[in-house]
Structure formats: C-alpha cells, structure tokens
C-alpha positions as CSV (number, residue, x, y, z in Angstrom):
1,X,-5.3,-6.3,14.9
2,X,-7.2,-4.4,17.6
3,X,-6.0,-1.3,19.0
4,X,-6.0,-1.2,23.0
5,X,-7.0,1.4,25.0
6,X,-4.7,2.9,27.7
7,X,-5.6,3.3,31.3
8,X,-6.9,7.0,31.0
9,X,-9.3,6.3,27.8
10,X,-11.1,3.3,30.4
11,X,-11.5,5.5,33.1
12,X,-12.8,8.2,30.9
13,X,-15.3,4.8,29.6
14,X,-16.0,4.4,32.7
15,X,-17.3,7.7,34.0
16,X,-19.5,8.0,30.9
17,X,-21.3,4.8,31.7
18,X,-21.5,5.7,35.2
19,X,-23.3,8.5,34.5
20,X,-25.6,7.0,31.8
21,X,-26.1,4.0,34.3
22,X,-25.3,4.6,37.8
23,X,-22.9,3.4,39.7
24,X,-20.0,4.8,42.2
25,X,-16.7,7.0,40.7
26,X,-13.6,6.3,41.1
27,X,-10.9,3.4,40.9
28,X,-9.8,1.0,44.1
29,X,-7.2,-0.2,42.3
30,X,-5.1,1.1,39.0
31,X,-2.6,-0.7,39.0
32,X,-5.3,-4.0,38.1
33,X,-6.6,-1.9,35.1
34,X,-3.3,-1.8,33.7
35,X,-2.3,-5.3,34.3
36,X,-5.6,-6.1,32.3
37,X,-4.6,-3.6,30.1
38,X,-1.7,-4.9,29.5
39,X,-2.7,-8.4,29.6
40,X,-4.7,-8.1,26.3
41,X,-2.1,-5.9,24.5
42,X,0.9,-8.7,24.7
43,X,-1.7,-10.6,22.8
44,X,-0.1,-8.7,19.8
45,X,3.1,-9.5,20.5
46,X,4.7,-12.2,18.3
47,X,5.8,-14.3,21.5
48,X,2.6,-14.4,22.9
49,X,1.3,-18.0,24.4
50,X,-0.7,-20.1,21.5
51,X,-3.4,-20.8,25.2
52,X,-3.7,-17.0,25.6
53,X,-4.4,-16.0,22.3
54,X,-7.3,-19.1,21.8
55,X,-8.8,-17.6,24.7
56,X,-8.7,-14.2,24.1
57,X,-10.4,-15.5,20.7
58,X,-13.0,-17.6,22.4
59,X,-14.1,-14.3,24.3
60,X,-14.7,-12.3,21.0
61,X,-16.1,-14.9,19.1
62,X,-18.6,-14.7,22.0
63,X,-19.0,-10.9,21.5
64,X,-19.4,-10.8,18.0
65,X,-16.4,-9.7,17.1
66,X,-15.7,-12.7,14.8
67,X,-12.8,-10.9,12.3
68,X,-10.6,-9.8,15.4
69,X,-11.1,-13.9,16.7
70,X,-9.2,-15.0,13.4
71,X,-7.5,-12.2,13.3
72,X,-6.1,-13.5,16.7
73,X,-5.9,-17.3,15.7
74,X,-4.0,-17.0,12.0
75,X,-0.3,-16.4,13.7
76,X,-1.2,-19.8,15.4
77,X,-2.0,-21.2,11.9
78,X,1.3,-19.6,10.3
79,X,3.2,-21.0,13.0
80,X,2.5,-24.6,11.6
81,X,-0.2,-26.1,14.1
82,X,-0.9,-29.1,13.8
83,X,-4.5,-29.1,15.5
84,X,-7.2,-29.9,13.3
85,X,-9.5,-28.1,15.9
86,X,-7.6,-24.7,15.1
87,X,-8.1,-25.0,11.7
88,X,-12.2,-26.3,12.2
89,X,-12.5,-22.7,14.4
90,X,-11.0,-20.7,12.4
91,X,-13.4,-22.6,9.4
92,X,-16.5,-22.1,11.6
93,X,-15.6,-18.2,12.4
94,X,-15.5,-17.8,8.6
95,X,-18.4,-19.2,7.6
96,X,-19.9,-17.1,10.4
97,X,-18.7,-14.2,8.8
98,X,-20.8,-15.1,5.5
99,X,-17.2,-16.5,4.3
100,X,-17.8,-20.2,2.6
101,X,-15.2,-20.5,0.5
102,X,-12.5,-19.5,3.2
103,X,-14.5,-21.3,5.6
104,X,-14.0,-24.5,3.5
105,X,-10.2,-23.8,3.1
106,X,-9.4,-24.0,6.9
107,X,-12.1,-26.8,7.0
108,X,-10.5,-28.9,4.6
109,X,-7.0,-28.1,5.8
110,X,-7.8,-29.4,9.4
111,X,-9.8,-32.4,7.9
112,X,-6.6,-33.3,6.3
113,X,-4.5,-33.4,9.5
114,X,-8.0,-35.2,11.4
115,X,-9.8,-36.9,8.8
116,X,-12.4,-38.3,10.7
117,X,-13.8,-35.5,12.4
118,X,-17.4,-35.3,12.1
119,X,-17.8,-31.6,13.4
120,X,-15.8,-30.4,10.6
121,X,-17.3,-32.6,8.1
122,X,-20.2,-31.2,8.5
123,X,-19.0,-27.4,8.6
124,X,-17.9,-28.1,5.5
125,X,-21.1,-29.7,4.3
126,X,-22.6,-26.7,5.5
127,X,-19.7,-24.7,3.6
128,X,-20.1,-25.7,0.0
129,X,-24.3,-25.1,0.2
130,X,-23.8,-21.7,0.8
131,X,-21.1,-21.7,-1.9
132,X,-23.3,-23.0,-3.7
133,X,-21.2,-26.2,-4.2
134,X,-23.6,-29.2,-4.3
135,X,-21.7,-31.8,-5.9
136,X,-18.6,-30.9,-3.2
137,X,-21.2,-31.0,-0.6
138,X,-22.4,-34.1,-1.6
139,X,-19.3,-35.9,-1.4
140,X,-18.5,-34.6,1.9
141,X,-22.0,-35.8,2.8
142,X,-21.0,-39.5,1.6
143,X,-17.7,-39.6,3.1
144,X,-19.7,-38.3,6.6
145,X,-21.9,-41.2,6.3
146,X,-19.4,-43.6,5.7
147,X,-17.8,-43.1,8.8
148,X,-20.5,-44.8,10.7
C-alpha cells in the first residue's frame, strides 16, 4: 500500500513547484489539506467504504499507477464481492501491467459470477494471446460468438 504524505511534506511540494512554476505562497486553508490528507489515508484502513476505495482506484488507474489501483481493489475481492465488474477491473489492470496470466484469473473469476459479459470475454481473449494461449483463446472466442 501507498505511504501518504503529512501536511508539512505537501507544503514543502508545494513551494518547490511554486518556484519551478510560478504561482503565489502560502496556504488559505490547512485545515482542507488535512481533510484531503486524511481523506486518502482511511483508504488503508480495513473499514474503509468498498465506493471510496473504487474511486480512489479509478483515479490511479488514470495516473498510471496501475499496481497501487489493485492494490486498492483486492481487500474488496477478499471480502467476497460478488460483482463480476470488480473482478473484470481488477483483470484489465493486470493485463495492463504486462500480467496475462493474472489477468485471466480475475477475468475468469468474474465471468463465472456474469457469464455473459462480453467486455470480459474479450479481456480474456485478449488475455490468453499474450500468454500465448491460443487454443484457450479460441474457445473463449467461440463461446463470445455464441452469445449473439
């Protein structure tokens, strides 16, 4: 899990960057930062809200930072959800990470709880090429074209 910076280590951010960029000094309001702050760091916290943590992970899948996402997402998994669309993220992050063989794992999991769900299907196509997989890929292809 990501480490979270405290209030200080931002301001000291954002001095840096307003001298490489421009900008004014200064803070109108710290006690916002540290409800941001804070904000992301109950994300870590076992208790913390299955909606807050899949949007948290929508924003760093954004940025890149595809490992923290299902980093973020896999206590929702071990909690036993039952949304195939969990499981499909999660299989789509991994294969973004140059992960197939994970990838197709979550894939397959969620296709078992959705199995007509053609966005996964086709992940998991997508999955087995790059595992290099044909004949699975192939039967996933048939079972894709089946469906219409």
């Amino acid at each position: 899990m990501p480490r979270f910076l405290t209030p200080e280590a931002v301001l000291v951010i954002h001095y840096d960057q307003i001298n490489t960029f421009g900008g004014s000094h200064g803070l109108r309001d710290r006690g916002l930062l540290s409800d941001a702050i804070a904000y992301f760091a109950q994300l870590r916290e076992p208790g913390a809200s299955a909606r807050s943590r899949y949007e948290i992970g929508v924003i760093w899948r954004m940025q890149g930072r595809i490992d923290e996402a299902i980093g973020l997402y896999a206590p929702l998994l071990e909690e036993g959800s039952g949304r195939s669309g969990l499981h499909t993220r999660v299989g789509s992050l991994e294969l973004q990470a140059g992960r197939p063989r994970e990838a197709a794992g979550f894939l397959e999991r969620g296709l078992a709880l959705e199995p007509d769900d053609q966005a996964a299907l086709l992940l998991l196509i997508q999955a087995y090429d790059q595992a290099d997989e044909l004949a699975a890929a192939r039967k996933v292809c048939d079972r894709l074209i089946a469906l219409d």
